[in-house]
Residue frames relative to the residue before (quaternion, step in Angstrom):
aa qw qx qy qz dx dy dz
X 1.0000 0.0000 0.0000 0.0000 0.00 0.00 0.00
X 0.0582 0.7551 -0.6343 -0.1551 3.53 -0.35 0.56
X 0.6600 -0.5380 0.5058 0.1383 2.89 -2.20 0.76
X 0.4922 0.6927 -0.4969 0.1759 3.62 0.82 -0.86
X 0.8850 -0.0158 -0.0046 0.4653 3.68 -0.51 0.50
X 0.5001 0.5348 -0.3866 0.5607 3.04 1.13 1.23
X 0.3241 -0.8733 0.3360 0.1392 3.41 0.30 1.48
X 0.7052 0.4330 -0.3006 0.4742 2.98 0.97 -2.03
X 0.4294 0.6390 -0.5300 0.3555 3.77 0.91 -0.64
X 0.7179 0.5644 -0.1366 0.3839 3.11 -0.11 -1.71
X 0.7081 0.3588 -0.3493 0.4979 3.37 0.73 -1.07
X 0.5499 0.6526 -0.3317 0.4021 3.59 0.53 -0.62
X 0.7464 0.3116 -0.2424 0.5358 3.37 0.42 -1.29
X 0.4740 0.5492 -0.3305 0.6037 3.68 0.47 -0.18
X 0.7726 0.2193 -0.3353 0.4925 3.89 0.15 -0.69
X 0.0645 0.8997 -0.2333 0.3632 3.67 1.55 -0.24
X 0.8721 0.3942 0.1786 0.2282 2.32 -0.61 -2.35
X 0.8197 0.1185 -0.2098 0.5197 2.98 0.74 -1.50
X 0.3922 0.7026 -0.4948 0.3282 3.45 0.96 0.48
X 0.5920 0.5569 -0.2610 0.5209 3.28 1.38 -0.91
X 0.6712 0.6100 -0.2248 0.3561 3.60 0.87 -1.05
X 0.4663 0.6013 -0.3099 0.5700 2.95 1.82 -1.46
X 0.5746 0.5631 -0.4884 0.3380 3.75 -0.01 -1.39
X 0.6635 0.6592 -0.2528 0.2476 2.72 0.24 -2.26
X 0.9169 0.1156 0.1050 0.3673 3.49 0.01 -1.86
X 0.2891 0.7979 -0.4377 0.2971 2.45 2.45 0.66
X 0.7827 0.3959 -0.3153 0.3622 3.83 0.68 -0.96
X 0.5962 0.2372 -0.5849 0.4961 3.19 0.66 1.23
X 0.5087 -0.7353 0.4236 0.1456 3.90 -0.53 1.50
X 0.5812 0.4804 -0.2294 0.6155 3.66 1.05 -1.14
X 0.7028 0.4881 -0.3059 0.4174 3.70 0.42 -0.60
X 0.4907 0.6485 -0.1304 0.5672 3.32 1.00 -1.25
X 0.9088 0.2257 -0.1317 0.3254 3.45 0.16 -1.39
X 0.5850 0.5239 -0.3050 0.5387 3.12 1.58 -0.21
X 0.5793 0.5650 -0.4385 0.3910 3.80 1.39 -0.24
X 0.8402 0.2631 0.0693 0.4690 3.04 0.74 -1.91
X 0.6565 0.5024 -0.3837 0.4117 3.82 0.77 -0.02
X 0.4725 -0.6750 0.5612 0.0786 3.31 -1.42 1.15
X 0.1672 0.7822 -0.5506 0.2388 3.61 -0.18 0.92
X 0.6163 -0.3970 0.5072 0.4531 3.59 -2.00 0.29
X 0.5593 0.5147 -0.4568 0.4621 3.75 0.17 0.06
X 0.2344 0.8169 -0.5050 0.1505 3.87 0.83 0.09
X 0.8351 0.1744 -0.2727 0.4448 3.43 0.76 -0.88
X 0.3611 0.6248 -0.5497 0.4208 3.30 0.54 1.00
X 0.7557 0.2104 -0.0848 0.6143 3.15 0.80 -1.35
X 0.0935 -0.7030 0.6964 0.1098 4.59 -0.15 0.11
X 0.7124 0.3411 -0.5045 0.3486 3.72 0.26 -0.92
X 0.5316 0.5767 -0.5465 0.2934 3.80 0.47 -0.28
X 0.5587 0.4887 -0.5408 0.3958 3.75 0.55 -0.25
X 0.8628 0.1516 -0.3976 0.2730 3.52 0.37 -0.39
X 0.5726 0.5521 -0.4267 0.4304 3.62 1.52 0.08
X 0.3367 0.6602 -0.4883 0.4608 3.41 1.01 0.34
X 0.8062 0.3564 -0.2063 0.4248 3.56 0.20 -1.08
X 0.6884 0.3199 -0.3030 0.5761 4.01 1.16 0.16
X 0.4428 0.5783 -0.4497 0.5170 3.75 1.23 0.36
X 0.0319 0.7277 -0.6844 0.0322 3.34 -1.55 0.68
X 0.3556 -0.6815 0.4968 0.4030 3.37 -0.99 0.84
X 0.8537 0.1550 -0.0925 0.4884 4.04 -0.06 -0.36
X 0.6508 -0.3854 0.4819 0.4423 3.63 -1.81 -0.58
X 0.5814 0.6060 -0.3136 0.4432 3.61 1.27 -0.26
X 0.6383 0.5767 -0.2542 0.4420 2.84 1.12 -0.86
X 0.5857 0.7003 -0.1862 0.3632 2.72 0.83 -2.00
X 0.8077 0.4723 -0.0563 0.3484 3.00 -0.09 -1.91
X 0.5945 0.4990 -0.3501 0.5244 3.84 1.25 -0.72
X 0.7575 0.4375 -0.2462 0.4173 3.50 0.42 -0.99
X 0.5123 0.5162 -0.3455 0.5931 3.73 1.15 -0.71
X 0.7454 0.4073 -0.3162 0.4225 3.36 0.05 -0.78
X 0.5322 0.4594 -0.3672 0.6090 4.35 1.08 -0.65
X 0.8806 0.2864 -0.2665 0.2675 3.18 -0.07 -1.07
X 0.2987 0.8081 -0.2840 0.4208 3.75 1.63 0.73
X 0.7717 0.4041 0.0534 0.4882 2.15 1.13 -1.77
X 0.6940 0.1784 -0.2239 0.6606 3.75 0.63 -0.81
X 0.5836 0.5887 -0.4556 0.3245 4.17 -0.09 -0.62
X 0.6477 0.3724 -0.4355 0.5022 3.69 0.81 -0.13
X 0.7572 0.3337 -0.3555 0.4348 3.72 0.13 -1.03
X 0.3264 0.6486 -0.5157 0.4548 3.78 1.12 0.73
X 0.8674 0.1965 0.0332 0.4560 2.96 0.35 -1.70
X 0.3841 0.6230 -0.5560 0.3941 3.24 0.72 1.45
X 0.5912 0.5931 -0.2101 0.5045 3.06 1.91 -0.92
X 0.8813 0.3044 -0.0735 0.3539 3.61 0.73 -0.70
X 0.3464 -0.6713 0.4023 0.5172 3.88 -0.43 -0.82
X 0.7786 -0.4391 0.2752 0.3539 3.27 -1.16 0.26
X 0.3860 0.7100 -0.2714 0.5227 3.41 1.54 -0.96
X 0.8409 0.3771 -0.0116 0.3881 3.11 -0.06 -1.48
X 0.6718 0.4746 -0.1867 0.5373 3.92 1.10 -0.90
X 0.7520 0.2933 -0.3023 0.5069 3.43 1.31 -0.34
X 0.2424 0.6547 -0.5129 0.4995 3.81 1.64 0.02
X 0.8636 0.3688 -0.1561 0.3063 3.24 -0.24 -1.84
X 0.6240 0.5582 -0.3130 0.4484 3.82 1.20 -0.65
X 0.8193 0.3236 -0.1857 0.4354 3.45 1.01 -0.65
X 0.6588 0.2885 -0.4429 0.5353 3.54 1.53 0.16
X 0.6330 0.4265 -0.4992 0.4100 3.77 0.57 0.34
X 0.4643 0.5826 -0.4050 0.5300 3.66 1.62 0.36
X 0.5229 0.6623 -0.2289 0.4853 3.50 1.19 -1.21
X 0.8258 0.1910 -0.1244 0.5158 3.61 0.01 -1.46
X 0.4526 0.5155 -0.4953 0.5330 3.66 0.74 0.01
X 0.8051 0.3082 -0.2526 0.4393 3.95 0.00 -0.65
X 0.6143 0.5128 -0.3907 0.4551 3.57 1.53 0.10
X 0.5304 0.6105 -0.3272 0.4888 3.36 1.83 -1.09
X 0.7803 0.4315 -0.2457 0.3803 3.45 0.40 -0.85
X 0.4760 0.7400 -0.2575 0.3994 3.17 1.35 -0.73
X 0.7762 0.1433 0.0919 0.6071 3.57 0.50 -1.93
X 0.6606 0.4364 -0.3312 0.5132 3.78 1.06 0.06
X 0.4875 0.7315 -0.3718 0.2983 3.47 1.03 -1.04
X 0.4129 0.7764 -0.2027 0.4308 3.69 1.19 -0.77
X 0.6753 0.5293 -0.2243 0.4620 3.14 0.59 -1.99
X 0.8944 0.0139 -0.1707 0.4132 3.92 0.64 -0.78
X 0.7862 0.2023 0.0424 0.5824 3.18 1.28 0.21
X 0.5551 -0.5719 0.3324 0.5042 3.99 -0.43 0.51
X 0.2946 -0.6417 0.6242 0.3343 2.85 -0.96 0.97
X 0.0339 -0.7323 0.6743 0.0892 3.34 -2.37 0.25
X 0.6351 -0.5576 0.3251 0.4243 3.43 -1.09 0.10
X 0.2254 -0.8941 0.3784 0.0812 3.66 -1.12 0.86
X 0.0893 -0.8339 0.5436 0.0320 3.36 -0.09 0.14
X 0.7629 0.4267 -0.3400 0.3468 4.34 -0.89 0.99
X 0.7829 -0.5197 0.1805 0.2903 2.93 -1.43 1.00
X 0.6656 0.7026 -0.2410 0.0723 3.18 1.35 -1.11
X 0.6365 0.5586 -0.3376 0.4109 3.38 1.41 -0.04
X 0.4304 0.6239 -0.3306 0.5624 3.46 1.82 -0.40
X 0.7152 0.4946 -0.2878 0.4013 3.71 0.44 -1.25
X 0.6904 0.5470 -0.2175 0.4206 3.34 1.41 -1.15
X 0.4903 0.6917 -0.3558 0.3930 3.41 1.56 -0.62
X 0.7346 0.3334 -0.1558 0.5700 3.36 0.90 -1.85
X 0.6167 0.2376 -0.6278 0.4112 3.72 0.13 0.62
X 0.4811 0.5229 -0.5154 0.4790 4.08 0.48 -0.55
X 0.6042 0.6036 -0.3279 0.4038 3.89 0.71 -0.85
X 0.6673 0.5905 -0.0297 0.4529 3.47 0.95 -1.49
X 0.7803 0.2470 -0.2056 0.5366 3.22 1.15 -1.25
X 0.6349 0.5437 -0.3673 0.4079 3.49 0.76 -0.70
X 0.8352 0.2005 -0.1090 0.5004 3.86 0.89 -0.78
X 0.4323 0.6342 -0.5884 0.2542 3.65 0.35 1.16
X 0.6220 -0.5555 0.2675 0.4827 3.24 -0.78 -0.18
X 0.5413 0.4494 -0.4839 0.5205 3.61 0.30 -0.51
X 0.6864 0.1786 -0.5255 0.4698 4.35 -0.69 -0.38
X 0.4963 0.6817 -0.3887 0.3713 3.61 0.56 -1.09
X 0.6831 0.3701 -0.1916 0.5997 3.67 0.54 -0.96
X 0.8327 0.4513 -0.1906 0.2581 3.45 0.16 -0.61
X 0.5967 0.5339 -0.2102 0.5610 2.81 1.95 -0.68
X 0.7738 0.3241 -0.3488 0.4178 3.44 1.44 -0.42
X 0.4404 0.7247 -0.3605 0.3884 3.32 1.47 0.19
X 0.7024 0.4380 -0.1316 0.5454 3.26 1.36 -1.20
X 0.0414 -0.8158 0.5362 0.2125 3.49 1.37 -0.43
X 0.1075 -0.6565 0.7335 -0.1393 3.66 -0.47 1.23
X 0.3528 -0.6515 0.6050 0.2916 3.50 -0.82 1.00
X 0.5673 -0.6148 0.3806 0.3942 3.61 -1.25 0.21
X 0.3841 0.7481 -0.4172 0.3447 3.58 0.94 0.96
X 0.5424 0.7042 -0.0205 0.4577 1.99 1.69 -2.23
X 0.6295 0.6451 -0.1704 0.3981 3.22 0.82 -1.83
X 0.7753 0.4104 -0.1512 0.4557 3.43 0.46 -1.85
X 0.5041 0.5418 -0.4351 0.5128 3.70 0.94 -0.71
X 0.7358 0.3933 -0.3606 0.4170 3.82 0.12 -1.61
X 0.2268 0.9459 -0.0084 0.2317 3.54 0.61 -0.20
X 0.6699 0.1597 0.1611 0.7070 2.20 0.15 -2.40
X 0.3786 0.7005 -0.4880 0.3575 3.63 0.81 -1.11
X 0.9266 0.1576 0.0104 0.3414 3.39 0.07 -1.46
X 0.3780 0.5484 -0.5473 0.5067 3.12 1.48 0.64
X 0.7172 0.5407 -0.2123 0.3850 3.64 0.56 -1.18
X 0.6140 0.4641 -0.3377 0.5419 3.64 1.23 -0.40
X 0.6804 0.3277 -0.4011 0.5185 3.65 0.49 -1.28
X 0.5461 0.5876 -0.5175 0.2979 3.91 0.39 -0.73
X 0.7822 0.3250 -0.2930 0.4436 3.70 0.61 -1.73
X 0.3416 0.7664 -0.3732 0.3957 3.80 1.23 -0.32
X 0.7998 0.2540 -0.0266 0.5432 3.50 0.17 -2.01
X 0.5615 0.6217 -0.4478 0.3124 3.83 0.96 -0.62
X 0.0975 0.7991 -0.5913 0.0485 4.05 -1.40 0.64
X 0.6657 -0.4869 0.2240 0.5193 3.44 -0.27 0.13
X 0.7084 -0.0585 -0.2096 0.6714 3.60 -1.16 1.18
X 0.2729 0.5635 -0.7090 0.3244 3.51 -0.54 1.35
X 0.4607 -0.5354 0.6915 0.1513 3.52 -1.20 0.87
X 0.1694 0.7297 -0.6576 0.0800 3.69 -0.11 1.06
X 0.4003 0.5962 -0.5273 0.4542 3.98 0.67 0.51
X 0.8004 0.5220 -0.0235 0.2937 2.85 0.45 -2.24
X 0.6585 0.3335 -0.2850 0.6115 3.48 1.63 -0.84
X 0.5675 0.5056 -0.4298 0.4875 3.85 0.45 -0.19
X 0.6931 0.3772 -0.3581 0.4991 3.99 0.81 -0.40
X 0.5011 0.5636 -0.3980 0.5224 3.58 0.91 -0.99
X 0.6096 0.6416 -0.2182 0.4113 3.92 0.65 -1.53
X 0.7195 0.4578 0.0152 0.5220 3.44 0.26 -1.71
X 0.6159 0.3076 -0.3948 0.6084 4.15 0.64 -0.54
X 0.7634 0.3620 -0.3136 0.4334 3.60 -0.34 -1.11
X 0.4185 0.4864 -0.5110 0.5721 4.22 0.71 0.43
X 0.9298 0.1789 -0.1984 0.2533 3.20 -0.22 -1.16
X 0.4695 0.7406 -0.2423 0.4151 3.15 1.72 0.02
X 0.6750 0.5284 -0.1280 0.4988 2.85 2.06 -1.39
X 0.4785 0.6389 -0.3367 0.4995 3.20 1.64 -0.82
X 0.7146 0.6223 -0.2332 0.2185 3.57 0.71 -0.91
X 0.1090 0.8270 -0.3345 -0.4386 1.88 1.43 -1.90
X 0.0259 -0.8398 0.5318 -0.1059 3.58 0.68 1.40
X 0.7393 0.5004 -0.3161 0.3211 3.74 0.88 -0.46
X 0.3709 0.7541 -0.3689 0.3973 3.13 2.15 -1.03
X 0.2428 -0.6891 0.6827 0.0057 3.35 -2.00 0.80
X 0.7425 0.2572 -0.2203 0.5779 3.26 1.45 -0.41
X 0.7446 -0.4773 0.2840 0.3703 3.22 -1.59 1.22
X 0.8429 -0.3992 0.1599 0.3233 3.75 -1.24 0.17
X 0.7331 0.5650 -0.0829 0.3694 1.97 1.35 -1.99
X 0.6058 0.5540 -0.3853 0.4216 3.27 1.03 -0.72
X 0.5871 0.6641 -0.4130 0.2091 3.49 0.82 -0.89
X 0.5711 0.5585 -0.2786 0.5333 3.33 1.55 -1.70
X 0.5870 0.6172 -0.4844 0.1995 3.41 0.24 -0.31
X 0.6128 -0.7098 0.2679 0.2211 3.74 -0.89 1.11
C-alpha cells in the first residue's frame, strides 16, 4: 500500500510509529514522558506539542482515535493537499493539548495530555461545519455570524458531553471540535474555488 499522497495513510503510519517508540522507551517512564507527553512544562520541552498529538496512552486509546480518524480523515483529504491536512492535524492537535492543558482546570484538574483525539475532532468539526448541506443551510437561513457561533457552540458542547468519559480531555476535544467548525465554515482546507464546493 503506498502512502504517497495519502495523508490519513501517512498520518496513521506516523501515529504507528510513535506508539511503537513509546513501547520502546516506554520502560524507562521519565523518558517516555519527556518525549511524548504534553504538559505546563511546554517550553522546556516545544517538541511535545507535536509528539503529543501521535502519542497514546494504551491500545484503547490507540484504537478509538485510529478508528475516528479512518473514518472522517479521508473525506478531509479529498478536499485538500497533504501539505495542508497535516498543517491542520498537528496544530489543531497542538492547541487542543494546550487548551486542555491551561484550561483543563476550568472543569476539572487540569493534567498533562497526550492523543490524537482533538486533531481527529478538528477534521470531523471540519466535515460538519463545511459540507454542502450545513453550508447550504447556513446560507439559506442567513444566521448572522453570532448567530452562527452560538449554533456552534450548541454542538460543540453536545458532541463534547456525548464523547466525554472519565480522564477524557473535555477542554481539549471541545477546542479540537470548535477549530475544525470554524475552519470548515471557511473552508481553509479547500483547494478548489467556492464554487465548486457548493457543488452537489
Amino acid at each position: 500500500m503506498r502512502l504517497r499522497g495519502r495523508p490519513t495513510l501517512q498520518t496513521l503510519a506516523v501515529v504507528l510509529v510513535v506508539f511503537l517508540l513509546q513501547h520502546v522507551v516506554g520502560l524507562l517512564w521519565t523518558v517516555e514522558y519527556l518525549l511524548f507527553v504534553l504538559d505546563a512544562t511546554v517550553a522546556a520541552r516545544p517538541w511535545a506539542l507535536v509528539t503529543s498529538v501521535y502519542a497514546h496512552s494504551g491500545l484503547t486509546h490507540l484504537a478509538a482515535n485510529l478508528v475516528a480518524l479512518v473514518i472522517v480523515g479521508p473525506l478531509v483529504a479529498r478536499r485538500t493537499t497533504a501539505l495542508r491536512y497535516h498543517a491542520f492535524f498537528v496544530g489543531t492537535g497542538a492547541l487542543s493539548g494546550l487548551a486542555e492543558v491551561f484550561l483543563g482546570g476550568l472543569v476539572g484538574p487540569s493534567h498533562a495530555v497526550w492523543g490524537a483525539s482533538g486533531a481527529v475532532l478538528a477534521l470531523l468539526g471540519y466535515l460538519l461545519g463545511g459540507n454542502v448541506v450545513s453550508t447550504r443551510v447556513l446560507d439559506r437561513v442567513q444566521l448572522s455570524a453570532r448567530a452562527q457561533l452560538v449554533l456552534f457552540a450548541v454542538v460543540v458542547t453536545t458532541v463534547t458531553v456525548l464523547a466525554s468519559g472519565p480522564n477524557t480531555a473535555v477542554i481539549g476535544h471541545a477546542t479540537g471540535l470548535a477549530c475544525g467548525l470554524v475552519a470548515g465554515r471557511l473552508g481553509v482546507l479547500d483547494v478548489s474555488s467556492p464554487d465548486v464546493r457548493y457543488r452537489p
